[in-house]
NURO-929030 format. One record per residue (C-alpha): residue number from 1; x, y, z. Coordinates in Angstrom, 2 decimals. Example, Ala and Ser with C-alpha at 12.3 -4.5 7.8 and 13.67 -1.06 7.14 Angstrom:
! residues 2
pt num=1 x=12.30 y=-4.50 z=7.80
pt num=2 x=13.67 y=-1.06 z=7.14
This chain:
! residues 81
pt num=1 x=0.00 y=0.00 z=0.00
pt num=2 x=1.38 y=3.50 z=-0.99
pt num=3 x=1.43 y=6.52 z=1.44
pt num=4 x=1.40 y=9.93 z=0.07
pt num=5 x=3.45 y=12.46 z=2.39
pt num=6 x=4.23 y=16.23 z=1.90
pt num=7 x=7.88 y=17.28 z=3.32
pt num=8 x=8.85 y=20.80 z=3.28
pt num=9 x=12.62 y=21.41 z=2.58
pt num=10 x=14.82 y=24.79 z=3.80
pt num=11 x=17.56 y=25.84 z=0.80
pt num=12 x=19.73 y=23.34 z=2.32
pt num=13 x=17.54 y=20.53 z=2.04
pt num=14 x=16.97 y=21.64 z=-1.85
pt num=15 x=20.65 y=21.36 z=-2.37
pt num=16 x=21.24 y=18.32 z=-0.92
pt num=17 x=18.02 y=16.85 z=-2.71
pt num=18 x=19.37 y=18.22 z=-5.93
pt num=19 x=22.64 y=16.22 z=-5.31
pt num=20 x=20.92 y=12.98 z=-5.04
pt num=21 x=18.54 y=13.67 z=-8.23
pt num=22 x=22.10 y=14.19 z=-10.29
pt num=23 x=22.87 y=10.49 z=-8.91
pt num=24 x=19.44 y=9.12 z=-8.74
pt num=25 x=17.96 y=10.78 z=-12.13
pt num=26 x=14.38 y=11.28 z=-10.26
pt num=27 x=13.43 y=13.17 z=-7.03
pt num=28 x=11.22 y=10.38 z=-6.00
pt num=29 x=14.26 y=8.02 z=-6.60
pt num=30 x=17.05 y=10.12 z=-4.67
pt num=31 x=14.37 y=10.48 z=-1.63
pt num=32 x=13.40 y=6.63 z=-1.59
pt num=33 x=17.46 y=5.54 z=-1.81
pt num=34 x=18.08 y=8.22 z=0.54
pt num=35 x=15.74 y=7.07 z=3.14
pt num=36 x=16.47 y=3.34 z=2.84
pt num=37 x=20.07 y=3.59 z=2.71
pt num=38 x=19.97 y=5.39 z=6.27
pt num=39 x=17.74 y=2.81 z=7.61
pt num=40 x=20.54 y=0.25 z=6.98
pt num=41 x=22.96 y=2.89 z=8.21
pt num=42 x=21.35 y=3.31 z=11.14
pt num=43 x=20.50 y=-0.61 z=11.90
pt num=44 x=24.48 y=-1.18 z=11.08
pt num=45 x=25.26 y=0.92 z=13.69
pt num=46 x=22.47 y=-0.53 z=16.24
pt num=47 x=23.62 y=-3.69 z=15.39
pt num=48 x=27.03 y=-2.78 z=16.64
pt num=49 x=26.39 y=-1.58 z=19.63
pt num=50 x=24.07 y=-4.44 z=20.74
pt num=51 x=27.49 y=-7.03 z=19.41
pt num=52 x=28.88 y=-4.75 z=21.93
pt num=53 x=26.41 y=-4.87 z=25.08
pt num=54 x=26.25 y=-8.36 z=24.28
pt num=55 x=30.30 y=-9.32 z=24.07
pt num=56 x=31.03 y=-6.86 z=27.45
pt num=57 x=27.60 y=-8.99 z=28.91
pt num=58 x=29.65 y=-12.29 z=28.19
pt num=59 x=33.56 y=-10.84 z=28.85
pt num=60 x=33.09 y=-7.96 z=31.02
pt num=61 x=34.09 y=-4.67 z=29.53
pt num=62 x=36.25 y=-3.76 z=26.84
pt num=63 x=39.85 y=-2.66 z=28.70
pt num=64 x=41.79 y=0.15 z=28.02
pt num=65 x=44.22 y=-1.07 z=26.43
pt num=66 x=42.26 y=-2.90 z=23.64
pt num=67 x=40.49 y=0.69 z=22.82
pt num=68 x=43.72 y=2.18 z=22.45
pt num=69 x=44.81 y=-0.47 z=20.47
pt num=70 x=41.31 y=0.25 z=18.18
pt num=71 x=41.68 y=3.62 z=18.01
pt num=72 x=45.33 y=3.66 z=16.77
pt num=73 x=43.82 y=1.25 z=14.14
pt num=74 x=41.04 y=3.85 z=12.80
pt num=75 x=43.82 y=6.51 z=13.28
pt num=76 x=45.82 y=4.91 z=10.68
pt num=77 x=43.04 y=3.51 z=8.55
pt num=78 x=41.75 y=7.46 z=8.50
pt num=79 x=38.25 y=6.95 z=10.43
pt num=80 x=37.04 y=10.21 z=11.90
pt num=81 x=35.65 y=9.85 z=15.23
């Protein structure tokens, strides 16, 4: 079933919107990819963080030293944080 909704966008929003439609080729397109693709962003992340709860649950928490070691990794590998 289809649902019809009515978003109002600021200049900012416009420009971003017209960066997906020179990707996407349709407005409907760029704003249907747009929204699904941060769903699975955002469930990624979730799912992280519960691996997390769930492995410090099990082990106890992560030590110091081990989120030193990560974060030299991502330093290197050129993750913000």
């Amino acid at each position: 079933m289809a649902i019809k909704t009515t978003i109002n966008f600021d200049d900012e929003m416009e420009e971003a919107l017209a960066e997906l439609i020179a990707i996407d080729g349709t407005k409907k397109l760029a704003i249907k990819r747009s929204l699904l693709a941060e769903v699975k962003r955002r469930r990624r992340s979730q799912a992280m963080l519960d691996l997390i709860t769930s492995w410090e649950a099990d082990e106890g928490p992560i030590d110091r030293e081990h989120l030193d070691w990560a974060d030299a990794v991502l330093d290197r590998q050129g993750v913000g944080r």
